[in-house]
ZAVEXKE-346965 format. One line per field, with one value per residue (C-alpha): residue in one letter; chain; x, y, z. Coordinates in steps of 0.2 Angstrom, whole numbers, plus 5000, padded with zeros to 4 digits. Example, Ala and Ser with C-alpha at 12.3 -4.5 7.8 and 13.67 -1.06 7.14 Angstrom:
<lofis>
residuo = (A_S)
cadena = (A_A)
c1 = (5062_5068)
c2 = (4978_4995)
c3 = (5039_5036)
</lofis>
This chain:
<lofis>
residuo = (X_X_X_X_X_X_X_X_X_X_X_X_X_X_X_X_X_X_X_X_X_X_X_X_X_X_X_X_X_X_X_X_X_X_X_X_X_X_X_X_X_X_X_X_X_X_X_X_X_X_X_X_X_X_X_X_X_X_X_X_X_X_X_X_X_X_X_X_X_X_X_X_X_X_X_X_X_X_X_X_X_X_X_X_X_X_X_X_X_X_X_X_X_X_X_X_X_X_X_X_X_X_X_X_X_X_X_X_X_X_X_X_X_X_X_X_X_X_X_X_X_X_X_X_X_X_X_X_X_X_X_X_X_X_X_X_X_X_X_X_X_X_X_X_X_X_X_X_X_X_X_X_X_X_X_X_X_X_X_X_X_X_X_X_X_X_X_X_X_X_X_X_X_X_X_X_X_X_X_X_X_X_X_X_X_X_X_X_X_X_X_X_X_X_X_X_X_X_X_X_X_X_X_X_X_X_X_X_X_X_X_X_X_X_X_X_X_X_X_X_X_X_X_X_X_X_X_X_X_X_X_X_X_X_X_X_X_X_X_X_X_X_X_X_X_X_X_X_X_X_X_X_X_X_X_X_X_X_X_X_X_X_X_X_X_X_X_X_X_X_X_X_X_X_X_X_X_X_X_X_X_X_X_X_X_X_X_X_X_X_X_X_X_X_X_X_X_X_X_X_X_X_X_X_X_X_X_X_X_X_X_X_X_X_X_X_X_X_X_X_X_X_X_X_X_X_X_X_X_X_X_X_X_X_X_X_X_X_X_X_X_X_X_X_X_X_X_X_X_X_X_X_X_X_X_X_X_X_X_X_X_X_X_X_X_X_X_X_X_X_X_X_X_X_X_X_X_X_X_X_X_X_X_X_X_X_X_X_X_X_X_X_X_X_X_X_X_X_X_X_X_X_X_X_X)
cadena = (A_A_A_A_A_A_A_A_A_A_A_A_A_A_A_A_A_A_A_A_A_A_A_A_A_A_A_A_A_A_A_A_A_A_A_A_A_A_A_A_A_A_A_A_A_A_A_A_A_A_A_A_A_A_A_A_A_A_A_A_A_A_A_A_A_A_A_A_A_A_A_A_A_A_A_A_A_A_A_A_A_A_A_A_A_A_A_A_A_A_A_A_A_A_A_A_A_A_A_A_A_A_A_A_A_A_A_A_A_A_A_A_A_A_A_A_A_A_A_A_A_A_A_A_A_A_A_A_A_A_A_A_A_A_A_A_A_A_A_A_A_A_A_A_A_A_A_A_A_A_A_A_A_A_A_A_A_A_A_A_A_A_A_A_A_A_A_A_A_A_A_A_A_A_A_A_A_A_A_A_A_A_A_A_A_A_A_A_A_A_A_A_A_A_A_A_A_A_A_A_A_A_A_A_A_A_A_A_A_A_A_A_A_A_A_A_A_A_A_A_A_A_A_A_A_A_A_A_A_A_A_A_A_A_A_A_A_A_A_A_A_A_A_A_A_A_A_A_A_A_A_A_A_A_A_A_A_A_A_A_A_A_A_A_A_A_A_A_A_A_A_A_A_A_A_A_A_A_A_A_A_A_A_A_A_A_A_A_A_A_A_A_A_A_A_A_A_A_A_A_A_A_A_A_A_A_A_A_A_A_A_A_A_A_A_A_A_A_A_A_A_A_A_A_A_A_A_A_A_A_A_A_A_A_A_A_A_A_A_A_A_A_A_A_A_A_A_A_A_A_A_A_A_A_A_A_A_A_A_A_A_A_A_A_A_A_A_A_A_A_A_A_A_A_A_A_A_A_A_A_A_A_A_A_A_A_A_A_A_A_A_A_A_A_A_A_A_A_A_A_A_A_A_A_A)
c1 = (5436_5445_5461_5462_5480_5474_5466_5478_5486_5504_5511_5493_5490_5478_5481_5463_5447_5439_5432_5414_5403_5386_5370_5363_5382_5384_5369_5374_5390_5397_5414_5426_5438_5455_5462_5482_5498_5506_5525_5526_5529_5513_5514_5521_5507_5493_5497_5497_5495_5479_5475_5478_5467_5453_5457_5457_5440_5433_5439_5434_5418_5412_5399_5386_5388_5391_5402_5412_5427_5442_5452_5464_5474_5490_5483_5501_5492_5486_5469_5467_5471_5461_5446_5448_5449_5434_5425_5431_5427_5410_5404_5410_5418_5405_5412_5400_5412_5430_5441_5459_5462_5478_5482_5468_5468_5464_5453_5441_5443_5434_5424_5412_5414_5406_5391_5388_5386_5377_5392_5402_5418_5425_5439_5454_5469_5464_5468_5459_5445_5433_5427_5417_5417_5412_5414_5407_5393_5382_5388_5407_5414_5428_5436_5452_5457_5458_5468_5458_5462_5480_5480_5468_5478_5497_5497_5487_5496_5512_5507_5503_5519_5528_5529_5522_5530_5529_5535_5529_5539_5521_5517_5511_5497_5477_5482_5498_5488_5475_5485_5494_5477_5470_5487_5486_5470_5472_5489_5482_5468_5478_5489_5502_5510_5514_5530_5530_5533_5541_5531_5540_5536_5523_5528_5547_5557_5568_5582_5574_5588_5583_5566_5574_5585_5573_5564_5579_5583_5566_5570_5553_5551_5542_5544_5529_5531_5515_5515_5518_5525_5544_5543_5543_5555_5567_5565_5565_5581_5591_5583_5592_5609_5603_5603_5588_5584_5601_5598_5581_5568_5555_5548_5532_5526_5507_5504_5517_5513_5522_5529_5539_5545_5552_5561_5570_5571_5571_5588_5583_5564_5564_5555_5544_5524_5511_5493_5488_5469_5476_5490_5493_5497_5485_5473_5471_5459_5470_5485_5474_5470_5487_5492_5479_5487_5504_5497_5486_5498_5515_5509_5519_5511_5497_5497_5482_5477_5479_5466_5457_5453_5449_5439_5428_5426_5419_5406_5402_5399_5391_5377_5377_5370_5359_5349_5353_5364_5352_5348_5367_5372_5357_5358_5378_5369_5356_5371_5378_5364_5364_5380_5378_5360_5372_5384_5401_5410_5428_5444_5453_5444_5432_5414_5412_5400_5398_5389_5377_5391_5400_5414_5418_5420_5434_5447_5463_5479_5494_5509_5528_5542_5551_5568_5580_5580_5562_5557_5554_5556_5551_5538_5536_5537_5523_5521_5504_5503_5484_5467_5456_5438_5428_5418_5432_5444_5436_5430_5412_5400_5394_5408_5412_5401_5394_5377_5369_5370)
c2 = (5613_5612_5601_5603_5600_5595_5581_5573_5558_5555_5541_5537_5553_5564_5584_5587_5587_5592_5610_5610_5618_5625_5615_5623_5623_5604_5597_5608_5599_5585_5580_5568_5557_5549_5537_5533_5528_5545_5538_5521_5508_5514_5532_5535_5521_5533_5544_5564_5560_5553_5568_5579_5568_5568_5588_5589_5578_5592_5606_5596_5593_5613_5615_5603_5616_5605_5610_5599_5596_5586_5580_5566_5554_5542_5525_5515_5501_5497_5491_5497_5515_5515_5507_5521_5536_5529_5529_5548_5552_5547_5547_5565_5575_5573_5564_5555_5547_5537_5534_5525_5514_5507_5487_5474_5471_5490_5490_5473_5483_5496_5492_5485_5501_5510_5499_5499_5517_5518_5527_5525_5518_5522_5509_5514_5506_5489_5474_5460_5454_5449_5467_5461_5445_5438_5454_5463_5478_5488_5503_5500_5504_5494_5504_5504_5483_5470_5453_5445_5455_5456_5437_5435_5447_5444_5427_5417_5430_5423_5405_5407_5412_5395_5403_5387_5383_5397_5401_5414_5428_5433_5447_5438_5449_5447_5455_5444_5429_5433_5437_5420_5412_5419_5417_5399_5396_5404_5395_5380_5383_5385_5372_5377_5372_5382_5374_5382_5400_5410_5423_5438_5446_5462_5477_5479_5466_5476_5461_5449_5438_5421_5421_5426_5413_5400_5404_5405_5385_5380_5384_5390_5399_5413_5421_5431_5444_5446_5462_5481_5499_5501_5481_5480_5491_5484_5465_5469_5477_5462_5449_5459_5457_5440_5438_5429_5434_5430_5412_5413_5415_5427_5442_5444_5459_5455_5471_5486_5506_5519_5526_5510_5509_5527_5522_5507_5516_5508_5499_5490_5486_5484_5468_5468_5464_5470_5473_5490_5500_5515_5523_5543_5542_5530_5542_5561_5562_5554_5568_5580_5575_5571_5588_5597_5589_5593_5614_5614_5604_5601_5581_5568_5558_5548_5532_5521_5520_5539_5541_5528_5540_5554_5543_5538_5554_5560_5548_5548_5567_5564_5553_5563_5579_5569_5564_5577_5584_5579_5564_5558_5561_5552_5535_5530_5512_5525_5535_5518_5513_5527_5527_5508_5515_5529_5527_5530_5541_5551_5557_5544_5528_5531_5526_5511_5505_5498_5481_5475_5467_5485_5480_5494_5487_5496_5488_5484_5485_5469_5482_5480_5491_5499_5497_5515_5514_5513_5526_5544_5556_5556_5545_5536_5518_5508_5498_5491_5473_5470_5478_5466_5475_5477_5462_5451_5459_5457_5439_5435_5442_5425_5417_5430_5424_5440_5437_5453_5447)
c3 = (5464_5480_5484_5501_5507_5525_5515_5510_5523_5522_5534_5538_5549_5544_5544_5548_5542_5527_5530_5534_5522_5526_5523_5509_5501_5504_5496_5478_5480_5473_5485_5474_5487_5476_5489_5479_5484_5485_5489_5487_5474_5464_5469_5448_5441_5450_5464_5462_5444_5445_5457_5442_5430_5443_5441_5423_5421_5435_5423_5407_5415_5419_5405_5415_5429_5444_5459_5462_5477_5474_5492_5492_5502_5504_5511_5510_5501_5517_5519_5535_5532_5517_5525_5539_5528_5518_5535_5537_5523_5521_5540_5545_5529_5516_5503_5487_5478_5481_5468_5461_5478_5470_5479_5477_5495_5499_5485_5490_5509_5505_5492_5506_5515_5500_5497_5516_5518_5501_5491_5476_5471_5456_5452_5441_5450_5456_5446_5454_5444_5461_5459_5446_5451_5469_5478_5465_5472_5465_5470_5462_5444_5437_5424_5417_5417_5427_5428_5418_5404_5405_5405_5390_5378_5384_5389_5376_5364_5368_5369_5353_5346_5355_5372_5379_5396_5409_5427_5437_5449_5461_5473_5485_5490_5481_5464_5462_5466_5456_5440_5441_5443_5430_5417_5422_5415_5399_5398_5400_5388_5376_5376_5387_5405_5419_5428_5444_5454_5466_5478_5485_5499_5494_5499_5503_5491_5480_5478_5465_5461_5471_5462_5444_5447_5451_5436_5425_5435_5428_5410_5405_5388_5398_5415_5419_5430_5440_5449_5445_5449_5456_5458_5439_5435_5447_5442_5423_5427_5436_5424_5412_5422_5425_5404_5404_5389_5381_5387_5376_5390_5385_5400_5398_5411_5412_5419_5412_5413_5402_5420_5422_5405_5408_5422_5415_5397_5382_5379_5397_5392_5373_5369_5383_5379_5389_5388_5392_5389_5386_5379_5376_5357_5351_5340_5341_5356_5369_5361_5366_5384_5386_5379_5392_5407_5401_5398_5415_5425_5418_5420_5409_5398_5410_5413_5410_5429_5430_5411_5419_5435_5419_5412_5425_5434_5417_5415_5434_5434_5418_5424_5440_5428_5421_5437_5449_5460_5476_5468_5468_5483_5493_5485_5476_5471_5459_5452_5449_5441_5431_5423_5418_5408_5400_5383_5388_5378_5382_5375_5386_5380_5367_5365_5378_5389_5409_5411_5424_5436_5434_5423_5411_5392_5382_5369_5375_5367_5365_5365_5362_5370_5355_5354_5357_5337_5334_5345_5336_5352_5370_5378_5360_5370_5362_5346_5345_5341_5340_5345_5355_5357_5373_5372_5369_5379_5398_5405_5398_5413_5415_5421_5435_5448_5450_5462_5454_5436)
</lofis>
């Protein structure tokens, strides 16, 4: 396993190509591409740290004998650089198999790249349910959760409890959108209203307080916070200031990882309920992964767009044992096809299994921040509130739209 530093684009430049390897050399091996956000607002969420999980699945992987490079890159969450080094990648350095892709809009980009030049995309960051959906392909994995998911477990959860009125601080870029959308419906179906939003310009805001204070204006029970990374952070922070919570509106972050809980710390995010698929003390199988990292790569606990990239590069190389090395690398819609025939199974995510539209089907978790009191030592962040099993957890396949089902 190689992580060629010339492969790795920062500020959208690249340091040069991926060294050639000879012919006989190539076709034996299996060239793994993680596309992150290596500095920006979603470089803690994914980032190097995926890198390393892509690394530990490589090492993790060794007894099915496959060679295997790792190369990444920095694509600013812009679809245009991501697109080009998916192009580079593929049309001149080699590469089978892309993975993570954090930002929707980078992640539908390429995600036609891949099934044009016949390749894979293994999908771990990207929220936006039209992977599976509309734009889904068959050469594309969704992994770890999508925005369907956070809005079936957290909103309709706290409708439940009386959260009945909601307004809604956007990204206003695909993901954001598509979050709102999709937490509208389920507020709606169960009961509830939506009384209006505020979209902030996605990437760059880092002053929150004229959309906070429009929701706090609006007097809805719930603010829901429909974007992620250093964004969250920063506007859980000022609503804090604000004191909306003191004023009896709830925060619900729809999509919250352990990295931004972290960074606000606990007195700042107690309270908060999100829905995550993963989360490193759940049982004794993800202790010990995250254990591994933390011994092979002084990583912190990771997050579940980082065990998600684990996770699927396990199952990946996995399926590409099963049917050949050769056989993988000359057609990505096979391999595909293959790991959707496969059992899942791994220390990250459990037994699970990959449906014909390419959405990945795991439980997920409705979690609570602990308060400073409740937590027992560092990175103890999560309180499970309830378990809601694959087949519940995702939209019903049927629904998607999807033109291969």
């Amino acid at each position: 396993m190689i992580l060629d530093r010339r492969a790795l684009l920062l500020g959208g430049a690249a340091f040069g190509a991926l060294p050639r390897l000879g012919r006989a050399q190539a076709q034996q091996t299996i060239r793994l591409g993680i596309i992150s956000d290596m500095s920006g607002p979603f470089a803690d969420l994914s980032g190097p740290n995926s890198v390393l999980a892509v690394r530990q699945a490589v090492q993790d992987a060794a007894p099915l004998g496959l060679k295997v490079e790792v190369v990444a890159a920095d694509h600013q969450n812009k679809p245009d650089v991501a697109t080009n080094i998916t192009r580079q990648w593929f049309d001149r350095d080699g590469v089978d198999a892309l993975i993570d892709v954090p930002a929707s809009s980078a992640a539908l980009a390429v995600n036609g790249v891949v099934r044009e030049k016949n390749k894979v995309f293994l999908a771990s960051s990207p929220g936006t349910a039209e992977l599976t959906g509309a734009q889904c392909s068959p050469n594309t994995v969704q992994w770890t959760y999508d925005t369907w998911m956070l809005a079936n477990s957290t909103a309709r959860a706290m409708v439940r409890e009386g959260g009945d009125t909601w307004f809604f601080v956007t990204a206003d870029y695909a993901f954001g959108h598509s979050m709102e959308v999709e937490g509208g419906k389920i507020i709606a179906a169960e009961g509830g209203k939506v009384l209006g939003n505020a979209r902030f310009p996605f990437p760059g805001t880092t002053d929150f307080s004229a959309f906070l204070l429009r929701a706090q204006a609006s007097r809805a029970k719930v603010v829901g916070l429909a974007f992620g990374g250093v964004d969250m952070a920063n506007a859980v922070k000022q609503a804090a200031e604000f004191g909306l919570q003191r004023r009896g509106q709830r925060i619900a972050a729809l999509i919250l990882f352990i990295s931004e809980v972290h960074s606000m710390g606990l007195e700042t995010a107690k309270g908060l309920v999100c829905s995550e698929s993963f989360y490193w003390d759940l049982n004794d199988r993800t202790r010990a992964l995250t254990q591994r990292l933390k011994q092979n790569f002084n990583a912190p606990p990771p997050t579940m767009v980082q065990a998600g990239c684990y996770g699927v590069v396990m199952h990946y190389l996995k399926a590409v044992a099963d049917m050949g090395v050769a056989a993988a690398k000359a057609n990505g819609a096979a391999t595909v096809a293959r790991m959707k025939a496969m059992p899942c199974d791994d220390d990250a995510f459990g037994p699970g299994t990959i449906r014909a539209d390419g959405r990945k089907l795991h439980p997920a978790y409705l979690l609570e921040v602990k308060s400073p009191a409740e937590s027992r030592g560092p990175w103890d962040y999560y309180k499970v509130l309830q378990t809601v099993p694959g087949d519940q957890a995702f939209r019903p396949m049927a629904e998607g739209g999807c033109p291969l089902v």
